[in-house]
C-alpha positions as CSV (number, residue, x, y, z in Angstrom):
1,X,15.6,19.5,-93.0
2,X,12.2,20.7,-93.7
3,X,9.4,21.0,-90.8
4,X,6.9,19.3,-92.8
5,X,3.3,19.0,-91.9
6,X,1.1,15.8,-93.3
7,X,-0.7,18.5,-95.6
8,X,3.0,19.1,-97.2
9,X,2.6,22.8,-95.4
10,X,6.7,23.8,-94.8
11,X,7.0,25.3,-91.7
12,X,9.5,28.5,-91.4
13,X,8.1,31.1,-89.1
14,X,9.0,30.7,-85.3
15,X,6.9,32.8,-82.8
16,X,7.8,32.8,-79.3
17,X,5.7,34.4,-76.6
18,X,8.4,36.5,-73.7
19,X,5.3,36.7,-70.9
20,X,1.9,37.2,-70.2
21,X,1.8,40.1,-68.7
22,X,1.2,43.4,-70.3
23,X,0.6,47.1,-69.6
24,X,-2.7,47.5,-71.7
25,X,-6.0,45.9,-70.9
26,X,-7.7,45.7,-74.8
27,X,-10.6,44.7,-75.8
28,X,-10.1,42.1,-78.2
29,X,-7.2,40.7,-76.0
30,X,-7.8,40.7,-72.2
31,X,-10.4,43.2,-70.9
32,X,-9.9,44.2,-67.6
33,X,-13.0,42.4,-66.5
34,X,-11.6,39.2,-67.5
35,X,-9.2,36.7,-64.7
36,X,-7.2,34.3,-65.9
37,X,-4.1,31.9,-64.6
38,X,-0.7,34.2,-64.5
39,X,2.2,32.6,-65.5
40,X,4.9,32.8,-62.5
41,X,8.5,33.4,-62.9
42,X,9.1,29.8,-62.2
43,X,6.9,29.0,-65.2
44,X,8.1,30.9,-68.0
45,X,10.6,30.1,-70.5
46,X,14.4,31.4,-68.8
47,X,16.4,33.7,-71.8
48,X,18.6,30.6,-71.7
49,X,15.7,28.2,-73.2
50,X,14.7,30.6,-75.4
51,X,17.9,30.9,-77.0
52,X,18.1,26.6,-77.5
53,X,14.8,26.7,-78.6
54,X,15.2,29.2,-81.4
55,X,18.8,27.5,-81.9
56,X,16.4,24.4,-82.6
57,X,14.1,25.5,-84.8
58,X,16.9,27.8,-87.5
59,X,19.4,25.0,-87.2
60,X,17.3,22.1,-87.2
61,X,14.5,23.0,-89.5
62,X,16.1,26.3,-91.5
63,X,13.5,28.8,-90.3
64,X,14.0,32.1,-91.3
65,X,12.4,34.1,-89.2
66,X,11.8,34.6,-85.6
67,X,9.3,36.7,-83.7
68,X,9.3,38.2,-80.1
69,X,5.7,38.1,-78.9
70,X,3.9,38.3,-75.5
71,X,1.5,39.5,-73.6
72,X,3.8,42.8,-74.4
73,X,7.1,41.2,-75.2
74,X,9.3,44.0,-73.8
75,X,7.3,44.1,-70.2
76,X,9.6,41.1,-69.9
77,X,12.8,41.9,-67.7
78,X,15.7,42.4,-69.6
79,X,15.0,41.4,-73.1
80,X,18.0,43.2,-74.5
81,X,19.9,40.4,-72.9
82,X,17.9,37.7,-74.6
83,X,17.8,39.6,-78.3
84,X,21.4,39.8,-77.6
85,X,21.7,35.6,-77.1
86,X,19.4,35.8,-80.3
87,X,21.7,37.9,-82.2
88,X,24.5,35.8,-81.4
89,X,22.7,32.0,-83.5
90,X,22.2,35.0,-86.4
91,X,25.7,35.4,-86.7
92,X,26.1,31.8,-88.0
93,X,22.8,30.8,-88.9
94,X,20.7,33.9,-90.7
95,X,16.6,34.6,-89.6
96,X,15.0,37.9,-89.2
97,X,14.0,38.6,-85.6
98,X,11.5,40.7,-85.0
99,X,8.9,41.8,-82.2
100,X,4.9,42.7,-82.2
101,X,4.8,45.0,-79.6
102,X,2.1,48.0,-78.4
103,X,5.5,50.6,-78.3
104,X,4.1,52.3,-74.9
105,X,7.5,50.4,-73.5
106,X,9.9,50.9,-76.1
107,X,10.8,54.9,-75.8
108,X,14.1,55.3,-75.3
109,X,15.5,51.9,-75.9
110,X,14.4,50.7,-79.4
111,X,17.9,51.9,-80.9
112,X,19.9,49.7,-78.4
113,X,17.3,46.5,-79.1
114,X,18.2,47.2,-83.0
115,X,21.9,47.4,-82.2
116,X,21.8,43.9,-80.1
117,X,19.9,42.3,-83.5
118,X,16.3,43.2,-83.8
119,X,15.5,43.8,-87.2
120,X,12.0,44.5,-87.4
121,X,9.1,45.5,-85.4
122,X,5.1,45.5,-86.1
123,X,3.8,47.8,-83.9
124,X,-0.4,47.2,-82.3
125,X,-2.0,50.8,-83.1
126,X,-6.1,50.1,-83.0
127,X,-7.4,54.1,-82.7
128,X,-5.8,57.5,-84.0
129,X,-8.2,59.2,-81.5
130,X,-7.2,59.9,-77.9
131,X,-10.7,58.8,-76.7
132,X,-11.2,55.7,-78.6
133,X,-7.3,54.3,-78.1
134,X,-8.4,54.8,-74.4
135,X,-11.5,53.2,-74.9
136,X,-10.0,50.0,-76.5
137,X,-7.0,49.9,-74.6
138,X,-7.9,50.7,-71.0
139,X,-4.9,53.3,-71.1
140,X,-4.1,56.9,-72.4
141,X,-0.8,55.7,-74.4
142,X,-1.5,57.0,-77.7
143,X,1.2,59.4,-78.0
144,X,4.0,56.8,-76.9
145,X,2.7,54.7,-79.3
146,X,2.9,57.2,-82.0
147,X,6.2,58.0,-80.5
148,X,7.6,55.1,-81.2
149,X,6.4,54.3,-84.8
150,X,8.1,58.1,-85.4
151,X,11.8,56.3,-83.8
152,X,11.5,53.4,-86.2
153,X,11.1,55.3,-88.8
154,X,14.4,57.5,-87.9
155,X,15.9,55.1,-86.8
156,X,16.1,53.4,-90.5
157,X,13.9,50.2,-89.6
158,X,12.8,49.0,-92.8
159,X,9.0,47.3,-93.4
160,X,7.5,48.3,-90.1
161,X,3.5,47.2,-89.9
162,X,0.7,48.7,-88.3
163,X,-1.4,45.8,-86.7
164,X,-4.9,47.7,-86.4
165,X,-7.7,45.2,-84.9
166,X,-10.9,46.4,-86.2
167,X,-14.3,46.3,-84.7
168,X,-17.5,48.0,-85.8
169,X,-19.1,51.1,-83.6
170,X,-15.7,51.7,-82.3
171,X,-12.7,52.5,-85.2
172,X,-14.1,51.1,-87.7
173,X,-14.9,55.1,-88.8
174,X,-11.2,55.4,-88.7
175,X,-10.1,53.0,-91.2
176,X,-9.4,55.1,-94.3
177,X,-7.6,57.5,-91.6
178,X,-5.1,54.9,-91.1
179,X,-4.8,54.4,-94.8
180,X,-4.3,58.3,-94.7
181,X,-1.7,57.5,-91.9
182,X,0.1,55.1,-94.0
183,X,0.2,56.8,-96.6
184,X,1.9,59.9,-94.5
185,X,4.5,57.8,-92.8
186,X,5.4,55.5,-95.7
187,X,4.2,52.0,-93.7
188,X,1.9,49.1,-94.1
189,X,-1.4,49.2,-92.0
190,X,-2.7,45.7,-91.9
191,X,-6.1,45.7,-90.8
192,X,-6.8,42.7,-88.7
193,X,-10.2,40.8,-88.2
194,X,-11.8,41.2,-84.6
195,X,-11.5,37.0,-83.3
196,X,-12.5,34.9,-80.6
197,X,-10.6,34.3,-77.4
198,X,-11.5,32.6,-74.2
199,X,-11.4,35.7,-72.3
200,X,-12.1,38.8,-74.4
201,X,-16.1,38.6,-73.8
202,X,-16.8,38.3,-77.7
203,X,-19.4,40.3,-79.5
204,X,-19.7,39.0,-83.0
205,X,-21.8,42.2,-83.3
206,X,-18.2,43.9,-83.8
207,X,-17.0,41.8,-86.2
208,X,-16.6,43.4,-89.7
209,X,-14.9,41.2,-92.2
210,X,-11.9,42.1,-94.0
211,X,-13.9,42.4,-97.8
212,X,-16.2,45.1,-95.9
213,X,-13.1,46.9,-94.9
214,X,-11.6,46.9,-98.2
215,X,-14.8,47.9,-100.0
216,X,-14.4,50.9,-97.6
217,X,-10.6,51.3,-98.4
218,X,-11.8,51.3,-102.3
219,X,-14.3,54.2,-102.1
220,X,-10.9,56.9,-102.0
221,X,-8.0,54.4,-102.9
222,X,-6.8,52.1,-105.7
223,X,-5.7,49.1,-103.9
224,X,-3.0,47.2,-106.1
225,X,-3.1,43.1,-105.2
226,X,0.8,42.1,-104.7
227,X,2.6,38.9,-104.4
228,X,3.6,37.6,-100.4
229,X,5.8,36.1,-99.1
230,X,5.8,32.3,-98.3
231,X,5.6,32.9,-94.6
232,X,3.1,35.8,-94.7
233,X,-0.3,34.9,-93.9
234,X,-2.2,38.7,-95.2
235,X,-3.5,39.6,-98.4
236,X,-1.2,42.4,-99.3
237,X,-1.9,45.7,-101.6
238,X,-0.2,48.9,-102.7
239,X,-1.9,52.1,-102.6
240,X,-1.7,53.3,-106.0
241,X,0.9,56.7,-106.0
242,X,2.5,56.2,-102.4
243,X,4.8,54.0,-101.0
244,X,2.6,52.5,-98.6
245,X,0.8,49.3,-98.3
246,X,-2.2,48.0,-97.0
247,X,-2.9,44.3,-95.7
248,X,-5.7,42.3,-94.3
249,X,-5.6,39.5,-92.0
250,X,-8.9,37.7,-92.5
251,X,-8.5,34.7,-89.7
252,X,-12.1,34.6,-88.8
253,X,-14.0,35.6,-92.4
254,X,-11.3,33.6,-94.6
255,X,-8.8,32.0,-93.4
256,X,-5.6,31.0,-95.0
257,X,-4.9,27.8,-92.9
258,X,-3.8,26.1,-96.5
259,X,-0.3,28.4,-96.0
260,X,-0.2,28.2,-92.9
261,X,4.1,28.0,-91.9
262,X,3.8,29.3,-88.3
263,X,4.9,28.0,-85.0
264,X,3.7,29.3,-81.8
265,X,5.5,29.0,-78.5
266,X,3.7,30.0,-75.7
267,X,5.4,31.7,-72.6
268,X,6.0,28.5,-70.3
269,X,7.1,26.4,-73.1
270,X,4.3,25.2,-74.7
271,X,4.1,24.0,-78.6
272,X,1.0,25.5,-80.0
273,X,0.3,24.0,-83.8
274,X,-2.5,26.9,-84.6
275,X,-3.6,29.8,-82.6
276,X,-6.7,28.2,-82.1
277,X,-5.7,24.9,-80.9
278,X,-6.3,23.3,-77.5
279,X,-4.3,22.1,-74.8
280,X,-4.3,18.5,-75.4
281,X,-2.6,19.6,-78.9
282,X,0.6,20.9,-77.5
283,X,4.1,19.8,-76.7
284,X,5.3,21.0,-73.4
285,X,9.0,21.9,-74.5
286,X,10.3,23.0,-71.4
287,X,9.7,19.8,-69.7
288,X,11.2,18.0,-72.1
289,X,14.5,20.4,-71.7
290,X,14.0,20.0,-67.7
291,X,14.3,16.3,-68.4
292,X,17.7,15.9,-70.2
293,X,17.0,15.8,-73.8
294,X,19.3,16.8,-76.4
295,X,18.5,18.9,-78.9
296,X,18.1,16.7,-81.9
297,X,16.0,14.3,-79.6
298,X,14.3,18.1,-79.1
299,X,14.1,18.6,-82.7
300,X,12.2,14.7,-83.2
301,X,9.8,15.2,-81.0
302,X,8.9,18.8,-83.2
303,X,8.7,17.1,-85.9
304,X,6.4,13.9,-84.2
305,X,4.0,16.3,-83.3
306,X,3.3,18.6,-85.8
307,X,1.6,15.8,-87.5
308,X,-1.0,16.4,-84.8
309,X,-1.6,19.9,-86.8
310,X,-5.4,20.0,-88.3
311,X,-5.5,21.0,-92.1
312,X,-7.7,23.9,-90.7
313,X,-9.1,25.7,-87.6
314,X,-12.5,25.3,-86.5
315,X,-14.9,27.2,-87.8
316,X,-16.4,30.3,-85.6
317,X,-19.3,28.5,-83.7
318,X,-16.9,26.0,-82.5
319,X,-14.2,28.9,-82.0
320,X,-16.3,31.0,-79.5
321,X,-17.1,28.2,-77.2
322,X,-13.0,27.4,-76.7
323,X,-11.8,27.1,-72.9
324,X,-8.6,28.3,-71.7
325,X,-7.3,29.9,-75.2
326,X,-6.4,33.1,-74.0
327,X,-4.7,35.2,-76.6
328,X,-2.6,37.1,-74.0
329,X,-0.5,34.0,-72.7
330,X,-0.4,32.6,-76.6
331,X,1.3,35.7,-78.2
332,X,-0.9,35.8,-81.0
């Protein structure tokens, strides 16, 4: 059956945060400045529940795709396992999985993760310039990020996206050098609008909006608007004469709540209904696994509580003032 919202929204797109933790500090994320609540082992989601829960949501509901989040998703201890289990409900029941990951933790193993059954990967890239990657990272990882995008590409992955956050007076002089990048390595750069988390200190003075990027974008490339998919939540262009692609992600200046078909699980089990949604809106799925329940009761209570979900998220005013929604323990 369907996961059906009270807005008639069909939901299809499972992502599932592996951890909290992860090996870059950035700026729109989780400065270093910042505390916040770490998960414990004893918290998270075991490989185990992760595997019933996705089991769940493609069996029960007929999602189609699947995606390995975090925190960085491969700081978590022996994911091949788990993307393994994945690969094994593929077999019988077909999604795409795929992981958004930073890449500084993905040299030398990405070919045995595609092996076990990851299909895709969007990789987080927010500077082409030593200095400023540093600058927004907290870290000096540039070249194994660029690494990695280079073993995708040889190693035959097919639509691997560039997630670039942008913020002005710190890359925003880059973005037509990412287009130039794209362009180079055949990929899609999706430029993605700085937002508001509980914990990433947010300067609205950084925001840019994803039109004022595109007008840039425009001044040395023809943009060509083309059809998404129904799970896709960018506005997605060509670049006239390559084979690359360009797509924005405008959560904050325009959102797209109206297509909204995502699912977010959060690290220790948690059902979040939008990115931006509050704790007394989620479902705590690992309890209700702890305490005996099968998997269709599983799949009732899913369905019971998405029609908690808002037609939209609040608007930026409201958004800035949210407690305890910290994008690093969400997956984003």
């Amino acid at each position: 059956m369907k996961l059906t919202d009270r807005f008639n929204r069909v939901h299809k797109y499972l992502r599932i945060s592996l951890t909290d933790k992860c090996n870059l500090n950035c700026l729109y994320c989780n400065p270093n400045a910042i505390h916040y609540d770490k998960l414990t082992k004893e918290n998270i989601l075991d490989f185990e529940e992760i595997q019933r829960i996705v089991r769940i949501f493609v069996n029960y509901f007929e999602f189609t795709k699947v995606r390995l989040t975090g925190g960085e998703p491969f700081a978590r201890k022996n994911i091949g396992y788990l993307i393994e289990l994945l690969g094994k409900i593929k077999i019988e029941s077909p999604f795409e999985l795929s992981a958004t990951s930073n890449g500084t933790l993905l040299n030398g193993n990405l070919e045995k993760f595609i092996e076990k059954g990851l299909d895709r990967l969007n990789i987080s890239l927010d500077s082409l310039n030593a200095e400023t990657y540093k600058k927004i990272s907290g870290t000096d990882k540039l070249s194994a990020t660029l690494s990695v995008i280079n073993q995708s590409i040889s190693l035959g992955l097919k639509n691997i996206k560039i997630n670039t956050v942008i913020m002005k007076g710190l890359n925003d002089n880059e973005i037509n050098d990412f287009v130039e990048f794209a362009i180079e390595k055949k990929l899609n750069i999706r430029f993605i609008e700085y937002m508001p988390f509980s914990n990433n200190k947010y300067d609205n003075s950084k925001f840019i909006a994803y039109s004022d990027i595109k007008n840039i974008i425009e001044t040395k490339f023809r943009l060509i608007e083309i059809a998404n998919d129904s799970t896709s939540v960018s506005r997605d262009f060509n670049i006239f004469g390559t084979e690359a692609k360009v797509s924005f992600i405008s959560s904050i200046s325009d959102h797209f709540c109206g297509d909204c078909s995502r699912i977010r699980i959060t690290a220790d089990g948690k059902l979040k209904l939008c990115l931006f949604s509050i704790t007394k809106d989620e479902l705590d799925i690992k309890k209700i696994i702890l305490n005996g329940s099968d998997d269709s009761e599983i799949a009732e209570k899913i369905q019971e509580h998405l029609m908690l979900k808002s037609e939209s998220h609040p608007g930026i005013d409201e958004l800035v003032n949210l407690k305890n929604n910290q994008m690093i323990s969400i997956g984003g």
